[in-house]
C-alpha positions as CSV (number, residue, x, y, z in Angstrom):
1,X,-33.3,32.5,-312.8
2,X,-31.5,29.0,-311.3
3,X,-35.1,28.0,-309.8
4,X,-37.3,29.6,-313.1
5,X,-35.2,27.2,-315.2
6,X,-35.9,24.4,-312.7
7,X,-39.6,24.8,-312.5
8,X,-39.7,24.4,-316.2
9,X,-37.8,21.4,-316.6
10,X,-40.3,20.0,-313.9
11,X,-43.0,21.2,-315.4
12,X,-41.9,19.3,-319.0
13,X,-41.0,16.2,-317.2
14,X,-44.8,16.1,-315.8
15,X,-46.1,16.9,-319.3
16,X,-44.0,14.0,-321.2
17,X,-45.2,11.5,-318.4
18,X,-41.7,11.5,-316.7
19,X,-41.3,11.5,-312.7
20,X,-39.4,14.3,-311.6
21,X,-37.1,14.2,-308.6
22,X,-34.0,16.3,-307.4
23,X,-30.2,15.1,-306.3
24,X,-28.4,17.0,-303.9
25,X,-25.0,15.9,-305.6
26,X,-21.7,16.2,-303.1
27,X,-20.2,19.0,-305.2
28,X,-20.9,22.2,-303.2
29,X,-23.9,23.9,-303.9
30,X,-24.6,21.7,-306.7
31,X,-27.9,20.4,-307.6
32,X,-29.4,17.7,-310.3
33,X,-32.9,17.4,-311.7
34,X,-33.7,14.1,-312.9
35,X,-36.6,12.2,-314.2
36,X,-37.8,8.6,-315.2
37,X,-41.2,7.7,-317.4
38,X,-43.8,6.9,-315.2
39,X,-45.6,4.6,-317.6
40,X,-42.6,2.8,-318.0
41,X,-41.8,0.7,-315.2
42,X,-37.8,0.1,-314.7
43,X,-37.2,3.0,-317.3
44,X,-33.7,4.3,-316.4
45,X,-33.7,7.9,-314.8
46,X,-32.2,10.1,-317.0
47,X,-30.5,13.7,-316.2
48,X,-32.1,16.8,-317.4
49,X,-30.3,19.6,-315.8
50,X,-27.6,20.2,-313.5
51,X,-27.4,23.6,-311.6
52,X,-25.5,25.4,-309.4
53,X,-27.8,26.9,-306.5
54,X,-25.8,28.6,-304.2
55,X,-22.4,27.4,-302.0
56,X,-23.4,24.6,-299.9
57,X,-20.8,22.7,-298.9
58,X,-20.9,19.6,-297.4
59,X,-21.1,19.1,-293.5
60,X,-17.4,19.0,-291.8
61,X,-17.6,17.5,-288.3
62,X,-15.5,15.6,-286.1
63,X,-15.2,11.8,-287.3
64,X,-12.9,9.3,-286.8
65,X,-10.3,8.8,-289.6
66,X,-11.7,5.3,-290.2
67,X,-15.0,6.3,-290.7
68,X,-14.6,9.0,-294.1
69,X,-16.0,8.7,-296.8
70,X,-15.8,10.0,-300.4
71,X,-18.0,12.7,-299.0
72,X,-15.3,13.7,-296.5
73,X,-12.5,14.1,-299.2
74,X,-15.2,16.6,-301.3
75,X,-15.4,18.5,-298.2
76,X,-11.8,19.1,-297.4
77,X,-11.5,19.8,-301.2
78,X,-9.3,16.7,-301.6
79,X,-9.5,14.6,-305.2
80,X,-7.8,11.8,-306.1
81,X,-6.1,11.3,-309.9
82,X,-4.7,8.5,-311.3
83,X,-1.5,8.9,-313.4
84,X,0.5,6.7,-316.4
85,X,3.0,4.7,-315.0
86,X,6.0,6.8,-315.7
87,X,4.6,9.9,-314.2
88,X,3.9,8.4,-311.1
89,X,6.9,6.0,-310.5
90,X,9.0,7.9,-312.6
91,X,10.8,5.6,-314.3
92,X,9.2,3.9,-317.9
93,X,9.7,0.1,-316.9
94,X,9.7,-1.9,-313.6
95,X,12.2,-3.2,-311.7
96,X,13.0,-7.0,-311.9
97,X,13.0,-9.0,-308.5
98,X,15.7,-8.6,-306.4
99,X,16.8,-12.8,-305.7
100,X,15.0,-12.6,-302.0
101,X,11.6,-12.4,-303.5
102,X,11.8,-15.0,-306.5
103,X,11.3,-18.0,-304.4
104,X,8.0,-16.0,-303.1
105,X,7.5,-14.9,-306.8
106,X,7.6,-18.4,-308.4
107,X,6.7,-21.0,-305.7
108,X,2.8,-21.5,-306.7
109,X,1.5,-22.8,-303.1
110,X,2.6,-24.1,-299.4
111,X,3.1,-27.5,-300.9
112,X,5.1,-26.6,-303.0
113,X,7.5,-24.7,-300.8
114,X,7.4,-27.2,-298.2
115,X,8.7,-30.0,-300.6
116,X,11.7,-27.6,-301.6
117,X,12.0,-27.3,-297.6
118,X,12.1,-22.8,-298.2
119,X,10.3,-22.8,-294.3
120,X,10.3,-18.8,-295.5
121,X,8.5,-18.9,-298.4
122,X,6.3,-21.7,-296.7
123,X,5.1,-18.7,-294.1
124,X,5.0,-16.1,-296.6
125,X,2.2,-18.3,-298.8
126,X,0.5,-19.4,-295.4
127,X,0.0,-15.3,-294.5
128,X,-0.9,-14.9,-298.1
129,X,-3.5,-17.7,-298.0
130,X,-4.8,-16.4,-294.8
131,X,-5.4,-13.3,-295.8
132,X,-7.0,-14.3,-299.4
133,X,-8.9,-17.7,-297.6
134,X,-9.5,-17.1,-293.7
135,X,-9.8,-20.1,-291.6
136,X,-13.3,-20.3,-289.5
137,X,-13.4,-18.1,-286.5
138,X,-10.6,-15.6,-287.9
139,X,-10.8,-12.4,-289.6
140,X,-8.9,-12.1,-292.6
141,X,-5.1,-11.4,-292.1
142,X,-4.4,-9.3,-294.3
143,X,-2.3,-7.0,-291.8
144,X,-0.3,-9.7,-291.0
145,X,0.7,-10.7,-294.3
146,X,1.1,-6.7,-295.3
147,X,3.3,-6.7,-292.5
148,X,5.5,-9.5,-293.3
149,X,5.7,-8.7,-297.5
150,X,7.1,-5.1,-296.5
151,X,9.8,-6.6,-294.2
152,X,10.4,-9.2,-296.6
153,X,10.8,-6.8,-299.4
154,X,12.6,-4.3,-297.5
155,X,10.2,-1.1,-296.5
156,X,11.8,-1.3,-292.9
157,X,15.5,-1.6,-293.3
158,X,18.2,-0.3,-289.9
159,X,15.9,0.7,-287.5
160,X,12.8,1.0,-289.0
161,X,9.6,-1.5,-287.7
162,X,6.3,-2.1,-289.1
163,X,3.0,-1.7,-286.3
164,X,-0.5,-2.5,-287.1
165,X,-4.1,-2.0,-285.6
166,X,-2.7,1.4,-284.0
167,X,-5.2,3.9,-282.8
168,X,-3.6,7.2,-283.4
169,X,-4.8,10.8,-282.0
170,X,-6.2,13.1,-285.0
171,X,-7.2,16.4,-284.5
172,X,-10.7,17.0,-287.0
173,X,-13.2,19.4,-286.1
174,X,-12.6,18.3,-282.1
175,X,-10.4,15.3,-281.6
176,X,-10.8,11.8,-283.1
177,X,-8.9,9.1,-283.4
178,X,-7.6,6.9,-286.7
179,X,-7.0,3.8,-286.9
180,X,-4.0,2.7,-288.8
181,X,-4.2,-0.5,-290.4
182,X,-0.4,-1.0,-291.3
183,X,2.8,1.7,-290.9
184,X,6.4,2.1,-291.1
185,X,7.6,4.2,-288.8
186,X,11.5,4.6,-287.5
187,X,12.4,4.7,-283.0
188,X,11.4,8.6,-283.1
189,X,7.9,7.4,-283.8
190,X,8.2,9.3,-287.5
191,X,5.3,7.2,-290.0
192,X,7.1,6.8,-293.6
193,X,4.5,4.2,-295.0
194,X,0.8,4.1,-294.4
195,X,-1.4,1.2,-295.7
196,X,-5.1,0.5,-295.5
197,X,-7.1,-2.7,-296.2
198,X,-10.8,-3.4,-296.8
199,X,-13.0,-4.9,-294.2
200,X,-14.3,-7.7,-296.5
201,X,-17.5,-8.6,-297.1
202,X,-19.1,-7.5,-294.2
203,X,-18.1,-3.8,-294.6
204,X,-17.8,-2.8,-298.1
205,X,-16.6,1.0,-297.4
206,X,-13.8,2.0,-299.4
207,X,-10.5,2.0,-298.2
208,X,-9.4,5.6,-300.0
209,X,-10.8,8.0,-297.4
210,X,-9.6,6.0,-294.6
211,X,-5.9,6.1,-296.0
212,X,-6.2,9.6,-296.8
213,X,-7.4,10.2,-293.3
214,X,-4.0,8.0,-292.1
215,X,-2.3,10.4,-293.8
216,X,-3.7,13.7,-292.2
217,X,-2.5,11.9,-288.9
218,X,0.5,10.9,-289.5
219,X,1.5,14.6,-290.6
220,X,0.4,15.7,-287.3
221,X,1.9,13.2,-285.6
222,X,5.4,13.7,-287.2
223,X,5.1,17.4,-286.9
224,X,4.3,17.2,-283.4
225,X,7.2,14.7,-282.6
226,X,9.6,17.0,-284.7
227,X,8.6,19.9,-282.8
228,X,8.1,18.6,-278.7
229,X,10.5,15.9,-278.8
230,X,13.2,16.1,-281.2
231,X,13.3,20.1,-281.5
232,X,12.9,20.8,-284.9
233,X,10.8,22.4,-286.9
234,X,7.6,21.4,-288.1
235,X,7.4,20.6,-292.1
236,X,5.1,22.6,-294.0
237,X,4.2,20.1,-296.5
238,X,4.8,15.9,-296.0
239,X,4.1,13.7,-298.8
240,X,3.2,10.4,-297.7
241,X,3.4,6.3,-299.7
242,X,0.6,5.3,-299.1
243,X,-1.2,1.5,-300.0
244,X,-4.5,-0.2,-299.9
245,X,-5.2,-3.7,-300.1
246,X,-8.5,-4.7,-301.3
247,X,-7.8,-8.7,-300.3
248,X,-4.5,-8.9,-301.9
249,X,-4.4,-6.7,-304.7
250,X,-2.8,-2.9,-304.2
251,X,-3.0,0.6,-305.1
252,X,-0.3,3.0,-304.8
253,X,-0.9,6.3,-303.7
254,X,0.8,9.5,-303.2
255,X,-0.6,11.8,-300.5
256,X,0.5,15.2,-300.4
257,X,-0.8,17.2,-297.2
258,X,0.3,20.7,-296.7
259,X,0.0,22.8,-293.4
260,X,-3.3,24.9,-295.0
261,X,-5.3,21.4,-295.6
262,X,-4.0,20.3,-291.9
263,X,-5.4,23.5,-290.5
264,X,-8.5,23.6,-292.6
265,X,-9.2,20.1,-291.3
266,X,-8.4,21.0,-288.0
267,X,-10.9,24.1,-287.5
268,X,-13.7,22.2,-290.7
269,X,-13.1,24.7,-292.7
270,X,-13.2,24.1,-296.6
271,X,-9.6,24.7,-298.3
272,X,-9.8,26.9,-301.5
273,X,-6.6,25.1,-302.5
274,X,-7.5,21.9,-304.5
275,X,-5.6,18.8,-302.6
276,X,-4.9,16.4,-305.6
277,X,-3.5,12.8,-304.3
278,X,-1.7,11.0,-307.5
279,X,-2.9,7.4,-307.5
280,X,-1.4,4.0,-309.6
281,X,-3.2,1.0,-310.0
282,X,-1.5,-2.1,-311.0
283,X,-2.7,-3.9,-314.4
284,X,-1.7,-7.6,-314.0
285,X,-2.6,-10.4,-316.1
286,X,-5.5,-12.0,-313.6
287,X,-8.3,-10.5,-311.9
288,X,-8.0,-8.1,-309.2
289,X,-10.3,-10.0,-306.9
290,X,-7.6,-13.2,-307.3
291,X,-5.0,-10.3,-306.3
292,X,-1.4,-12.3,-305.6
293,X,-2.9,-16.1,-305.8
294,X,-2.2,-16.6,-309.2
295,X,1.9,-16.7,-309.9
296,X,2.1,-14.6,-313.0
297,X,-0.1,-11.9,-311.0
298,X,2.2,-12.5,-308.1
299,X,5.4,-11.6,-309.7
300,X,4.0,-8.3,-311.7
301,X,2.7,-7.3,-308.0
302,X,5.6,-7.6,-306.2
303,X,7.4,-5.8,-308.8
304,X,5.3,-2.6,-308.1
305,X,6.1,-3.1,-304.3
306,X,9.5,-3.1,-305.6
307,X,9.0,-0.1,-307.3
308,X,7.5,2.2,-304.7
309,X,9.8,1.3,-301.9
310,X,12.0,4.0,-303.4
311,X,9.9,6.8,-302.0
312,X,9.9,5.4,-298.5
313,X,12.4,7.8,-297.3
């Protein structure tokens, strides 16, 4: 019946002069007809039908944490929904800034904090130019300046430390590795905090997956720490902070990963179980692209930092 009502929509679309062609969308088993005039030229295609033509769900193999795509999440089952600020930070206003950061919050450039003589602040705005404006020769820093805000604001208090550009073992289909742009992690190695950046504008892949894929590692990381060298039990479920950085501006992101997604990852299997990660992102009075430059975007950023720290536990 599924290809009888596709042969007719073709079979119209050839009649009224429009160019047929078919999508194999990433849902599984999911297929799209479309079609464009042909007499037209740059007439926008246009969908006639979409139809379900059997499970086929996309290809799970064994890929490296930094390499997943949107694809990847639709084949693990995994979605990603944003959520109203109260729901997600559950609380209905923001913090105000603790007196450490308001120097950072209110000092608009180096200059500035180098006539007050804050040699802090001076560094903080250096690694925040450097990671917004790289110098020639250097790659933007934008780990180095993630790593030195979460100190700063406090994601790595006692004995907690924050690592960057680690390559860390994840088990996916056969065994892979992620790399892990920015973590918290405490002296038994357990990851609290993971956060991804973009590669500019010589790699324009999203940094989602990628996180997402930090996460997966991190729970079998902690897990495997719990259970060979500190004894314990592993967790079923770990629900993992997680940030990305596109240049300076962030999204917040809540990653839940239960055993059944880990073991469905493990041996590429598809997860009936939905996998929903809740996602925030920050509405502040500039554009994102300027992320932190601007002062006034500065101060509404850092109070979302702020905000979030409270589920680094």
């Amino acid at each position: 019946m599924l290809q009888c009502l596709a042969s007719v929509l073709r079979r119209w679309s050839v009649q009224n002069k429009y160019e047929p062609a078919t999508n194999h969308n990433d849902l599984p088993g999911y297929t799209e007809i479309w079609a464009r005039r042909r007499d037209l030229p740059g007439y926008s295609w246009i969908c006639l039908s979409g139809l379900f033509t059997g499970v086929n769900y996309p290809t799970r193999t064994a890929k490296s944490g930094g390499d997943w795509t949107f694809r990847d999440l639709h084949a693990f089952n995994i979605s990603i929904v944003d959520q109203p600020f109260a729901t997600f930070f559950d609380t209905p206003d923001l913090p105000d800034l603790p007196t450490n950061l308001r120097a950072f919050a209110d000092t608009p450039n180096r200059a500035a904090a180098a006539q007050a003589a804050d040699i802090d602040t001076y560094k903080l705005l250096y690694y925040l130019e450097l990671a917004t404006f790289p110098k020639i020769g250097l790659e933007p820093a934008v780990d180095s300046f993630a790593e030195k805000l979460l100190e700063t604001i406090g994601y790595a208090p006692g004995y907690r430390i924050t690592l960057s550009h680690q390559f860390l073992p994840l088990e996916c289909a056969g065994r892979c590795t992620t790399r892990v742009d920015v973590f918290v992690c405490d002296l038994d190695n357990i990851i609290y905090l993971l956060v991804q950046h973009d590669r500019g504008i010589e790699d324009l892949s999203d940094p989602e997956p990628p996180l997402i894929a930090a996460a997966l590692t991190a729970y079998q990381r902690n897990n495997n720490t719990r259970v060979r060298e500190l004894r314990l039990p592993a967790l079923d479920e770990i629900t993992f902070p997680g940030i990305t950085l596109v240049g300076t501006f962030p999204t917040f992101y809540k990653i839940r990963v239960t055993a059944a997604l880990n073991t469905a990852v493990i041996c590429a299997d598809y997860p009936l179980t939905a996998t929903i990660v809740d996602r925030y992102i920050p509405r502040i009075p500039h554009d994102q692209s300027e992320g932190m430059t601007p002062v006034d975007s500065r101060e509404v950023i850092l109070r979302h930092f702020e905000a979030f720290k409270r589920f680094v536990v």
